[in-house]
N, C-alpha and C positions, 0 to 999 in steps of 0.2 A: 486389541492388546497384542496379539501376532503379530501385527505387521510393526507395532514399534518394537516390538523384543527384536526383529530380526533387524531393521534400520538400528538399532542401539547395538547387534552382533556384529554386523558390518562395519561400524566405527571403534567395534574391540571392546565394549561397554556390557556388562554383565547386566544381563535385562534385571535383575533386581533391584536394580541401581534406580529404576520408570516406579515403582514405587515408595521411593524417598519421600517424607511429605516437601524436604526443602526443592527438591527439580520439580515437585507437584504446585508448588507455588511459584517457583521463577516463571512456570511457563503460564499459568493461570493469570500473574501482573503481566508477562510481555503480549498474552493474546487482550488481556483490556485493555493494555497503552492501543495496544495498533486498533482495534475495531473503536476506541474513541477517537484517535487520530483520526482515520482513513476517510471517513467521511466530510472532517472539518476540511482535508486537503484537497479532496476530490471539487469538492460544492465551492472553493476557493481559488482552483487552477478553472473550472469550467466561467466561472464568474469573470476574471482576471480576463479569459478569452475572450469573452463578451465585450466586455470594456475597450481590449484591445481593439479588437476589429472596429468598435464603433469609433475611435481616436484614429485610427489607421482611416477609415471610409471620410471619415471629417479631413485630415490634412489631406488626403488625395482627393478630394471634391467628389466624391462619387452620390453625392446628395442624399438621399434617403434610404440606398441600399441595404436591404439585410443579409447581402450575402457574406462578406466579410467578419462580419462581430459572429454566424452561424457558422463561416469555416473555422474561425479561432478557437470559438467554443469546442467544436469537433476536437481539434488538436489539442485544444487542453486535457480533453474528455479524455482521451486516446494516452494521453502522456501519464496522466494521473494513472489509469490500468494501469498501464506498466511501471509506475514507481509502487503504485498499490501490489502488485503482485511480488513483487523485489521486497517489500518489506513485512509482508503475510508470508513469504519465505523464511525472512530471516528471524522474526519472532516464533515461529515454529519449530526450529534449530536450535536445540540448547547445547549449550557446555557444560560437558559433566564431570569437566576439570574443578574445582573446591577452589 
């Protein structure tokens, strides 16, 4: 609870304000939007990668390779963290403008 009173003194926010029940519930929905999202996105970009690569290894003839649909995969992986982290930020951030 320290450490949000001081991020909420930092933004000019009177730490009283962290026990609202209304900011105790904007942020209680925006952490279950994201942790039900983040998963269906993750397992959705790695998938999408898969696919790619194996579409990619078919029109370039590269016959049975699985190096390609595992680099893709990689990059999905890799891109997903980082949209994943960008939006577990941002549902963590509230506004405690009204």
């Amino acid at each position: 609870m320290q450490i949000l009173c001081q991020t909420a003194a930092n933004r000019g926010v009177d730490c009283r304000d962290l026990t609202d029940p209304a900011i105790k519930a904007r942020i209680k929905r925006r952490v279950i939007v994201a942790l039900a999202i983040l998963p269906i996105f993750i397992a959705g970009l790695v998938l999408g990668g898969v696919f790619l690569g194996l579409y990619v290894t078919n029109v370039l003839g590269f016959g049975n390779s699985a190096l390609m649909p595992i680099a893709f995969s990689l990059l999905g992986f890799f891109v997903s963290l980082i949209i994943s982290y960008v939006v577990a930020k941002r549902a963590a951030n509230v506004s405690y403008e009204s």
